[in-house]
N, C-alpha and C positions, 0 to 999 in steps of 0.2 A: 629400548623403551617400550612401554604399553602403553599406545596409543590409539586412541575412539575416534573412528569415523564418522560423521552422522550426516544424512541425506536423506531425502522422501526415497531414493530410486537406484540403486546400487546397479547399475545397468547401463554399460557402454549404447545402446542403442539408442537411448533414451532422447541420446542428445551431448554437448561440448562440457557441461559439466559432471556428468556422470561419466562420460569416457575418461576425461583426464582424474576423477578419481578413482579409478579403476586401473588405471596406468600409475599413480601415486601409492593404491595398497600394494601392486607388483611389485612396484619397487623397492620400497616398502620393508618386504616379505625378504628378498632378494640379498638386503642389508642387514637383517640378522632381527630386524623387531617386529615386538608380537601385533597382533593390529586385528581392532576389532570393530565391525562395522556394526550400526545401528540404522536399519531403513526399514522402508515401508515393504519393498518388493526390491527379489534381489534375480536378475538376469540370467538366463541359461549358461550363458560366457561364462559366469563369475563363481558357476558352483564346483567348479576342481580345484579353486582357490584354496589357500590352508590359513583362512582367516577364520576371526570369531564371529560371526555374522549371527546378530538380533536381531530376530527379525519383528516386527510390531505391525499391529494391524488393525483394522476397523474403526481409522477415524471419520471423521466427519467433516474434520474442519484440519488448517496449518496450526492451530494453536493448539486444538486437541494432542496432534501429531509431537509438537514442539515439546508439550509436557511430559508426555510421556518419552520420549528420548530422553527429555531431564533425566526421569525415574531413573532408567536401566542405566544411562552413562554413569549417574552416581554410584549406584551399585557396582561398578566396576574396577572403582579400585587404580583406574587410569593414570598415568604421567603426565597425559596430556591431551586433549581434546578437542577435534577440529571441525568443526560445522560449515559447512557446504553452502549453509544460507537459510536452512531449512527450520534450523529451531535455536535454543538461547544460551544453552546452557556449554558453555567451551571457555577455552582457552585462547581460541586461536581463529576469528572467523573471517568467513574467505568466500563473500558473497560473489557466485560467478557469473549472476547477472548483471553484475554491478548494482549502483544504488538503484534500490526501487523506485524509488521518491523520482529519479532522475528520469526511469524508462519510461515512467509514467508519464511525463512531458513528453520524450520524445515520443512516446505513443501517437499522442495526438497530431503527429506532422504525420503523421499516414493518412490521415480524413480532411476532408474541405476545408479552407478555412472558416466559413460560416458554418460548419456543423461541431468547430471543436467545444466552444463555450458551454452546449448541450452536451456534446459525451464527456465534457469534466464534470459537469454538476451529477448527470446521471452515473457515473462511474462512482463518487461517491457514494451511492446510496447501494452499490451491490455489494451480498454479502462479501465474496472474496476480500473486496476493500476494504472494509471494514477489521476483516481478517488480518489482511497488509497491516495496519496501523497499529494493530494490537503484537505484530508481531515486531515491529519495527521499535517500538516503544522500548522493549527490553534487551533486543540486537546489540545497540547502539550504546550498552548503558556503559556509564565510565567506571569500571568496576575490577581495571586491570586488565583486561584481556586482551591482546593485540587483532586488528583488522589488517589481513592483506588486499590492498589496492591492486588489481589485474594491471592497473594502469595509470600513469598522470591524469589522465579526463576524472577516471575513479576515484582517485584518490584528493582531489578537489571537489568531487561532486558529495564522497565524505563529509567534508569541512562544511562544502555550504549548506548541503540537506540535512546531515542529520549532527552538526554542530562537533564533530572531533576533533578533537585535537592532533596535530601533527603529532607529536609524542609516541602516539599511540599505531601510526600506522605504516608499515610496512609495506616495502613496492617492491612487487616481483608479476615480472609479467607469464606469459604461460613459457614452455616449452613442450619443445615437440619428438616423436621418436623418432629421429633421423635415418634411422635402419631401416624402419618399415615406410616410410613415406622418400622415396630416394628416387632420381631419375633415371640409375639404370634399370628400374620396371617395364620403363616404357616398351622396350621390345615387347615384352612378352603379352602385353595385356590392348595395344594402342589400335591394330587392325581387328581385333575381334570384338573389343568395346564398338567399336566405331561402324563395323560393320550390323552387331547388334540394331543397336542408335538409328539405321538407316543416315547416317553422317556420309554427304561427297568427299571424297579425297581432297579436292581441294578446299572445300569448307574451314571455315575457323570453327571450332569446336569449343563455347566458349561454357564452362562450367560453374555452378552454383549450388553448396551444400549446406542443407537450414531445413528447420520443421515448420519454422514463423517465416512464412510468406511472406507476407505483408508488411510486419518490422523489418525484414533484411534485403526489401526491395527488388521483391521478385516483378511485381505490378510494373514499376521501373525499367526492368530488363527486358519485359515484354513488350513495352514499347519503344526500348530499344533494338530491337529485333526486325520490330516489323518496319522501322526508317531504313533498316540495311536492306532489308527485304525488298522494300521498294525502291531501292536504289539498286538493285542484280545484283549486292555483295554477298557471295558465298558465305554462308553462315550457318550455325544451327547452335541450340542451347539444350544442355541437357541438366533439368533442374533436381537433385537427389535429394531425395528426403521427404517428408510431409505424409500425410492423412487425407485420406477422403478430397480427393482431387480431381473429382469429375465436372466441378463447377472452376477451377483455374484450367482444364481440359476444354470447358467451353469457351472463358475468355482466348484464349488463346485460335479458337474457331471464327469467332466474330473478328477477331483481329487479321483472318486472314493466314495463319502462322502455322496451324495445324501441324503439316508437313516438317518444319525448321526447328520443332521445339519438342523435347523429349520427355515426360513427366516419368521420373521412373522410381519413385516412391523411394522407402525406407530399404535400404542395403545392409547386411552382416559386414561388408567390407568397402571402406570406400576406395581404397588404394587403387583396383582398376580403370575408376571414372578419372581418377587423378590422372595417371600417366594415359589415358587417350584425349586429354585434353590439349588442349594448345595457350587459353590463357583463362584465369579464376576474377570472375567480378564477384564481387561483395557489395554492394553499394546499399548498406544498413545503414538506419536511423538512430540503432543503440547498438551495441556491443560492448562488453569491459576488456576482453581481448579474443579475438577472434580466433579459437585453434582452428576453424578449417582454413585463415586465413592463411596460419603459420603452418597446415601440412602442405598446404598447397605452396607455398613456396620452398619447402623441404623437398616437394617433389619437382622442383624447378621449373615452376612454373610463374611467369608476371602476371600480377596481381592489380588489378582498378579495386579499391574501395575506399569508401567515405570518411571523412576524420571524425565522424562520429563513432569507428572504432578505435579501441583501445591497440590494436596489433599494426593501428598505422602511424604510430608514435616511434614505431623500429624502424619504419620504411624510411627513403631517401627518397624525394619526388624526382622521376625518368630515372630512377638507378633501379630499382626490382618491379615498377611498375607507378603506379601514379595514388595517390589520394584527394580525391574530389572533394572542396568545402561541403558542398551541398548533395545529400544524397538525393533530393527531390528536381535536380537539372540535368533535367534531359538532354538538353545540350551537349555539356561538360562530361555526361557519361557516353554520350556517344563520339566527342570529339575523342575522348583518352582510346574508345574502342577501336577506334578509325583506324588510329597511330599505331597501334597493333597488330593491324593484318600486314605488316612488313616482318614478313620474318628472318630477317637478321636482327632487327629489334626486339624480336622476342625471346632468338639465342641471348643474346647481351645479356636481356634483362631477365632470362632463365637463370641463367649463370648465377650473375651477383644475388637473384632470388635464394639460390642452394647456398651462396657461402654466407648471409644472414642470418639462415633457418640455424647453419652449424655453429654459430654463436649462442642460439638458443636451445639446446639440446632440452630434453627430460631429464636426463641426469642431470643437468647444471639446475634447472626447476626445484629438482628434488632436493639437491645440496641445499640451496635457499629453503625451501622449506625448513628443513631440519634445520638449519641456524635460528630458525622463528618458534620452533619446538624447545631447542635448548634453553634459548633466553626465556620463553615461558616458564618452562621448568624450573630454571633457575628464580627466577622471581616467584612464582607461587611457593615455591619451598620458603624463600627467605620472608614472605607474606606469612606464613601456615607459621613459620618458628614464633615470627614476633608477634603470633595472635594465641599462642601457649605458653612462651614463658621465655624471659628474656633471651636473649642471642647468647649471650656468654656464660649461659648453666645452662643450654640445651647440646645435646649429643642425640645421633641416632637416626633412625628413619624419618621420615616426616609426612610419608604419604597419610597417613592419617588425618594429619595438620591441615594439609593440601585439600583432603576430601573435605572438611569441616568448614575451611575459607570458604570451597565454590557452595556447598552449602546452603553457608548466612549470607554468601551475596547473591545467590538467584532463589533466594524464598518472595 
């Protein structure tokens, strides 16, 4: 098949959607189809790739951005077309923030509650938002094209926000590369991470990988930290990922924690941090499904986070780790953390972590995908025959037909 990528950022580093579509062209490539990407900026990672990569540039805004992916997708002649979240014009869309409509609520459980009434009023009125709306407007439109749902939370937050129909949406949640994310790393990587880290031996080492602080409840784990701290429980956190972190450098001073808490920015490789870890909190407010949630249980490691992700709809609560109703209960995330420095409980719940991840493979991901590709396929062709000339005197190619449908429905 010839199949169009499209994303702002073609760039594993970027973040959990760009990595896992960067692990989808691989594989992709791997299985014999042509595969051509359309983004904004594409990754040093991604340039020995033998994709077709468009690259577009100079916009201003996500709708500018959106149009013009239109442009070139069309000109390409594609089988099939799969948008990332970033613009309108596909076949196949697979928003991996989930609904926006949705994060945008949970947004606001990050801030006081008498300040959220003022950052909803005022959030409408900035541009972005405004952008949001205008891009959400034509996403969502009923026009044939299938949405995949990261997840049950997702795939109801579909229906309610932005009015789809079940029909229309497809549930596949992430997977993960089980090869490269696996617990016999751990030798190799677990005394030298750690000794970096400045981590006690006997310390719980407990890890966290996100750029969005703040949505995936880093604020939260800090002060969780500092209740261990004050209690002598051997601890330290090491937070990977993020931007311009000399201001969570100082919370983290005032809190006393300095010492216990590792800021260690954006990585080429997380797989390290993975296997020196001991156990992976997550306790976000959004997620559609969380792959650090799901490497880090590939790399057998127990897992605390909130059902406000989508990757904790796989879990069993006490069987690979816990899911807390409430990301914002301090309590509840410190009780599940407690339960955790036994580590015989954490072998167990290492364990049944690895044999869930291997239900979720990449390849089983990717198979799903390509079933979502076919049935596109299939339906735009038999859309494209009966919008040229009846079904029973038409023979022949149709991508023409196909290109002329997406066309007249995204003018």
């Amino acid at each position: 098949m010839r199949i169009g990528l499209a994303l702002r950022q073609f760039d594993p580093r970027r973040g959990g959607a760009e990595q896992w579509t960067t692990q989808l062209a691989t594989q992709l490539l791997a299985r014999g189809h042509e595969v051509h990407v359309v983004a904004e900026r594409f990754g040093e990672q991604t340039r020995e790739m033998s994709i077709a990569a468009h690259r577009l540039h100079g916009f201003r805004s996500r709708t500018d951005f959106a149009a013009a992916a239109q442009a070139r997708l069309l000109s390409l002649s594609l089988d099939v077309i799969h948008d990332m979240g970033s613009g309108w014009c596909c076949d196949v869309f697979q928003p991996h923030a989930g609904s926006l409509a949705a994060l945008q609520r949970r947004k606001l459980k990050t801030v006081a509650p008498w300040l959220r009434p003022l950052k909803s009023r005022f959030d409408r009125l900035l541009l972005r938002h405004r952008e949001f709306r205008a891009l959400l407007e034509r996403q969502y439109l009923d026009d044939g094209r299938f949405l995949v749902a990261l997840s049950q939370k997702v795939a109801v937050d579909f229906q309610r926000f932005h009015g789809v129909h079940p029909r229309r949406i497809r549930l596949i949640y992430n997977g993960v590369d089980t090869e490269r994310f696996c617990p016999r790393l751990r030798n190799s990587y677990r005394r030298r991470i750690r000794r970096r880290l400045g981590v006690a031996d006997d310390a719980l080492l407990i890890l966290i990988v996100t750029h969005n602080f703040r949505l995936k409840g880093v604020p939260m784990l800090l002060r969780a930290v500092k209740s261990l701290k004050k209690r002598k429980m051997p601890v330290h956190l090491a937070v990977v990922g993020g931007k311009r972190l000399g201001g969570w450098i100082g919370s983290a001073r005032r809190l006393g924690i300095e010492r216990v808490v590792s800021f260690v920015g954006s990585v080429d490789d997380t797989v390290p941090y993975y296997a020196a870890a001991d156990l992976y909190v997550h306790p976000t407010f959004y997620d559609a499904c969380s792959l650090v949630v799901l490497e880090a249980l590939s790399s057998g490691l127990p897992v605390v986070t909130s059902a406000q992700n989508g990757a904790g709809e796989l879990m069993t609560e006490g069987i690979e780790g816990y899911v807390i109703p409430d990301p914002a209960d301090l309590g509840e995330l410190l009780g599940r953390i407690e339960l955790l420095f036994d580590a015989d409980l954490r072998r167990r719940m290492g364990e049944a972590a690895r044999r869930l991840a291997l239900k979720h493979t990449l390849s089983r991901n990717v198979d799903q995908v390509l079933e979502v590709y076919e049935e596109a396929f299939q339906d735009q062709a038999s859309r494209a025959v009966g919008s040229i000339r009846p079904a029973s005197a038409y023979s022949g190619d149709s991508t023409g037909g196909r290109r002329n449908l997406r066309l007249a429905r995204s003018a």
